[in-house]
N, C-alpha and C positions, 0 to 999 in steps of 0.2 A: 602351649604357646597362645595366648592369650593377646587380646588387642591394646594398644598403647592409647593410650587418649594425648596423648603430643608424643611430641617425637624424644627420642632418647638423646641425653642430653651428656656434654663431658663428662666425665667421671662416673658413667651409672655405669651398669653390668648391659653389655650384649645380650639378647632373649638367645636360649636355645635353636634350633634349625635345623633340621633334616632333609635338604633338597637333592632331585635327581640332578646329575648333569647331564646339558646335550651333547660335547664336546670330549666326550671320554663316559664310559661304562661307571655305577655308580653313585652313592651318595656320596654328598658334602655336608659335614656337620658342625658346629660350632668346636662342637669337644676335640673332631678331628683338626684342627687350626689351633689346637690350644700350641703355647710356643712359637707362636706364629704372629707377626703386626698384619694386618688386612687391611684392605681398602673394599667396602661391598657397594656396591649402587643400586639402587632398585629402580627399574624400568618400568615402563608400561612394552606394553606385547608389539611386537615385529611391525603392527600396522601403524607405529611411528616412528614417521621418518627423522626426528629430531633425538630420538631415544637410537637409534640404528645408526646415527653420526657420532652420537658420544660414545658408543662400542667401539668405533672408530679409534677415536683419540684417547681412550684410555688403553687400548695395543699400542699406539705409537710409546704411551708412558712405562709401560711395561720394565723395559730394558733398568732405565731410572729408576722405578719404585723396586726392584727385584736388586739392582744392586746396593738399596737402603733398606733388606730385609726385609720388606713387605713383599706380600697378594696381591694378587686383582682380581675379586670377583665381583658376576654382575648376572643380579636377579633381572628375567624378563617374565614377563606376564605371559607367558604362552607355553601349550603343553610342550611336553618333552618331544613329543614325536616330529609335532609340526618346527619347531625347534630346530631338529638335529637334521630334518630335510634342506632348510632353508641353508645352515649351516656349513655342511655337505658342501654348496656351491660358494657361499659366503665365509671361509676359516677364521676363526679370530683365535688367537693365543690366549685372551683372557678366559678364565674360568666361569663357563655360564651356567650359570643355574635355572630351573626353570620351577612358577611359582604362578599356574595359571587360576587361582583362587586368591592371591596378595594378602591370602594369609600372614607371609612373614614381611609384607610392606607393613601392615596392619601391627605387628608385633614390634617394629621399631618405631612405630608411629607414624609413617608417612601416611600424609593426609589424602584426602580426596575430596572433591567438591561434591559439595551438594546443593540443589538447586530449591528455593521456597515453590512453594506454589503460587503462583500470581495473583492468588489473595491474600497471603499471608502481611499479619500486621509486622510479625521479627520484623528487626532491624537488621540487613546482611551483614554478614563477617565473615569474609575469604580468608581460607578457604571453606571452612566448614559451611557458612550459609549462605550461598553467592544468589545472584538472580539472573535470570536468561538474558537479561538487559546488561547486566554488568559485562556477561561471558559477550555476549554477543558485541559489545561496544569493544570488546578488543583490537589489537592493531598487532604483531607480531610479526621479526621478520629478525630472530638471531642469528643465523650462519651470513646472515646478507647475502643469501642467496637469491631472493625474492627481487621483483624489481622494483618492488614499494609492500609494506608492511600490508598483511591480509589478517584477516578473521583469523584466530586458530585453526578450524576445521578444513578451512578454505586452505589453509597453506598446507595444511597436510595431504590434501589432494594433488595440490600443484608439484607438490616437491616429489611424492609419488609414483606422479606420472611422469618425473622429471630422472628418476631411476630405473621406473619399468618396472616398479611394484605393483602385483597386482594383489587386491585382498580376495585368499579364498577365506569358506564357508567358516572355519576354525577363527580368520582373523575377523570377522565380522562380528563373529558369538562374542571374541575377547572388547571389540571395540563398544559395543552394545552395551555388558554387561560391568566392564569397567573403563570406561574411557575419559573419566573424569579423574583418575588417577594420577597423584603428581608424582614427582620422582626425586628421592633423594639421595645422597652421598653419606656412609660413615666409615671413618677411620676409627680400625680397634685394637687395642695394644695386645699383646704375646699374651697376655691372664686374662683376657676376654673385655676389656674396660673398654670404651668407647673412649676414643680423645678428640673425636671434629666430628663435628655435623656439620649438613649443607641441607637443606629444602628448597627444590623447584619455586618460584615465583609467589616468596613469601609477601612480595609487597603487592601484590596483583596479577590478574591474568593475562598484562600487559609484560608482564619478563617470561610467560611459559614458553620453553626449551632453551630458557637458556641453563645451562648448568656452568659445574664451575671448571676453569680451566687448568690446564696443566701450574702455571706458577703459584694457582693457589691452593695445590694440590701437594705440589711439591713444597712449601711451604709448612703444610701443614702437618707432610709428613717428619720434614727435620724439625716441629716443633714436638713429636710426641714423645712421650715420656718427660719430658721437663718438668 
């Protein structure tokens, strides 16, 4: 399983994938979903609060995507263990995988930012070559839950404290080590094909968390196969 350099596009083949789940005993593999329409999302790890809302609302979809023959599964960035503690107290129906190296982010292509060094002459291009200026001049505030748009970082905190998440030592390692991590959506047909993509905040670090909603969801699942 090898890294994507863009993200996997309609009609290419789904990469291979062997992840543990938190939420039941066992692997989940590409092969074993063969026969199968899926929906997979790739999160970043527990210590976001905007990735832990759209777990959320891909259960409420559940019911709908299951009675149009699709899956729900949803890769998070965090290991298995600290995973299926959190879980434990939090149940989600959907099928969670856990991918705390985004190995398999990396294998559909989901991108990640990366920051130049503040003397570099590059020219930035979010996401691959962003600047601390860029990130930082953001404004962000998707659930409207905020009382006016904050920093990225800064909402994550707010919204946090605003659940009574606390980060231990594990969510810290995940946020350190990938927290630049975006997060995408694909739909992939019963023979492994991909038929929709969505990427996090392709137009800038001003859309991060928002993802896409249920009608565009459901949408895209009565469009597959066509």
């Amino acid at each position: 399983m090898g890294d994507q350099t863009r993200p996997r596009q309609p009609g290419e083949p789904a990469p291979s994938f062997a992840l543990p789940a938190a939420n039941f005993e066992g692997l989940v593999t590409l092969e074993s979903l063969r026969g199968r329409a899926f929906l997979i999302g790739f999160f970043r790890g527990l210590h976001c609060p905007f990735c832990r809302r759209q777990l959320g609302q891909l259960a409420a979809l559940q019911p709908t995507l299951h009675a149009a023959g699709v899956e729900i599964l949803a890769v998070i960035n965090t290991p298995v263990e600290r995973a299926r503690l959190y879980f434990r107290y939090q149940p989600t129906p959907v099928t969670l995988l856990c991918d705390p190296d985004c190995r398999t982010h990396r294998a559909f292509g989901v991108p990640r930012a990366t920051f130049l060094p503040e003397d570099s002459s590059e020219r930035p291009e979010w996401p691959t070559r962003t600047t601390m200026e860029q990130f930082g001049a953001a404004r962000i505030n998707p659930t409207g839950e905020l009382p006016e748009p904050l920093q990225p970082m800064e909402a994550n905190v707010v919204l946090n404290a605003k659940d009574g998440f606390e980060l231990d030592e594990t969510d810290q390692a995940i946020l350190a080590n990938h927290g630049t991590q975006l997060v995408g959506h694909f739909l992939v047909d019963a023979v492994g094909r991909v038929g929709w993509a969505q990427i996090e905040a392709r137009d800038g670090p001003n859309s991060l968390g928002t993802f896409p909603g249920a009608t565009e969801i459901i949408a895209a699942v009565g469009s597959l196969g066509r």
